[in-house]
C-alpha positions in Angstrom: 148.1 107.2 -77.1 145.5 105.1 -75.1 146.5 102.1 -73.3 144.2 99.4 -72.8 142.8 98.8 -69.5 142.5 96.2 -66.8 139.1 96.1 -65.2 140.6 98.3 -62.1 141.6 101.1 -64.1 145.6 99.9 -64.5 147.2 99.7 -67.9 146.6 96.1 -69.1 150.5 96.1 -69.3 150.6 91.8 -70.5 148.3 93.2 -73.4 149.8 96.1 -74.2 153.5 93.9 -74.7 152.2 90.9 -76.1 148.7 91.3 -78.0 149.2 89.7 -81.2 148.1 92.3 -83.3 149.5 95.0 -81.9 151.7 94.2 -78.8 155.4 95.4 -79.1 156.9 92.2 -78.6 155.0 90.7 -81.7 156.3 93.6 -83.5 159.5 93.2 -82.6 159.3 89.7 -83.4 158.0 90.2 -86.9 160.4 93.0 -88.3 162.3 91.7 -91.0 165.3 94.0 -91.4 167.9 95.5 -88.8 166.9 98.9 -90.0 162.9 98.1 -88.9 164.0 96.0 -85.8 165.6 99.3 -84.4 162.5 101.5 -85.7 160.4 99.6 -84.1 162.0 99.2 -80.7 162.9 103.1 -81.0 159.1 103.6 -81.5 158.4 101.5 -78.2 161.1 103.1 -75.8 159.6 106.1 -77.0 156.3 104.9 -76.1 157.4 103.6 -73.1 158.8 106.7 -72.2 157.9 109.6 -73.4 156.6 112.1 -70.7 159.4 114.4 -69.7 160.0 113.3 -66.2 160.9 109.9 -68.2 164.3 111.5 -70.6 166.6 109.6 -68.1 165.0 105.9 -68.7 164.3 107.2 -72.3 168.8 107.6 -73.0 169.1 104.8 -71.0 167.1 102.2 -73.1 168.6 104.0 -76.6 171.7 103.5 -75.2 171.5 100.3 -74.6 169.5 99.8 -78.2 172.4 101.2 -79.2 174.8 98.8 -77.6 173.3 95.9 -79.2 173.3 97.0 -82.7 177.0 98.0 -82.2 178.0 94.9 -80.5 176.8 92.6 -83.1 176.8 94.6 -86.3 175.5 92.9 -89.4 172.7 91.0 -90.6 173.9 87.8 -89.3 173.2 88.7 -86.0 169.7 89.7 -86.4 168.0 86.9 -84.5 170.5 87.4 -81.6 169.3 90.8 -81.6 165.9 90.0 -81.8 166.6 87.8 -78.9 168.0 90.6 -76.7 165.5 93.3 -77.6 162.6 90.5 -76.5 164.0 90.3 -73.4 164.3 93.5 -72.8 161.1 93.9 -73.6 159.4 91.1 -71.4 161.7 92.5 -68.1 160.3 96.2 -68.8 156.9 94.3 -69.0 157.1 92.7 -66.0 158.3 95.5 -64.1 155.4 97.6 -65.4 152.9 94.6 -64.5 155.1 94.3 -60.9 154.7 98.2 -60.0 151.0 98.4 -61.0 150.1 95.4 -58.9 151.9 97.8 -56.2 150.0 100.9 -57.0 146.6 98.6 -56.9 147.5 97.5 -53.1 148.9 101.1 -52.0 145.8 102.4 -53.0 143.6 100.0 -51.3 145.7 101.2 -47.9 143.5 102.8 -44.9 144.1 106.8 -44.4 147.2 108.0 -42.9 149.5 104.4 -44.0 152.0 104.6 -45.9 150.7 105.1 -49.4 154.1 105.5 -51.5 155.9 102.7 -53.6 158.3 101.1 -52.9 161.6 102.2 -54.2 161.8 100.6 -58.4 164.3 100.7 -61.0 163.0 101.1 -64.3 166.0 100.5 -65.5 166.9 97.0 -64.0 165.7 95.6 -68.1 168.4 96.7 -69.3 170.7 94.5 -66.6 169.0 91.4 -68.1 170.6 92.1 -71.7 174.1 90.2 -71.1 176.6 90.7 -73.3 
């Protein structure tokens, strides 16, 4: 999969999430069952996180997936699912946009500084969720 690109070479993360066409929150947003509002989101933590080095965040976010449709079974609760998986969605988002910002301005550091990131947890979305 390509990503789309911001003009410095960074993944245009804010297109990528909300592109009307083809952004996953509009996705989300538009499936019209429980069954397709977890095949989507499955298909976009997959997405997300697919190398190898990412099968840790990968459980994580099923997991929690998984929590919500357990928590509130049926199809009454579909918008408050919807809800959750959004937000989910919009905290991973920002955290991507937030650590490539980073990467821009390590990058731009003299030779010899510090170059590395500062420490991140990919998984702080999933804190967002509630219960």
């Amino acid at each position: 999969m390509s990503w789309p690109k911001n003009d410095d070479g960074t993944v245009d993360w804010e297109s990528v999430f909300t592109d009307p066409k083809t952004g996953f929150i509009p996705t989300v947003i538009d499936a019209k069952s429980l069954d397709a509002l977890e095949s989507c989101t499955t298909v976009v933590i997959d997405s997300l996180f697919g190398r190898d080095s990412d099968e840790e965040y990968r459980k994580a976010y099923m997991a929690a997936l998984n929590h919500i449709f357990l928590s509130l079974n049926g199809d009454e609760h579909i918008e408050t699912i919807r809800a959750r998986l959004v937000t989910m969605l919009h905290s991973i988002k920002e955290n991507r946009i937030s650590r490539a910002a980073e990467y821009q301005k390590a990058k731009q550091l003299p030779d010899g500084d510090e170059r590395r990131m500062s420490p991140d947890n990919p998984l702080a979305a999933i804190n967002v969720l509630g219960e």
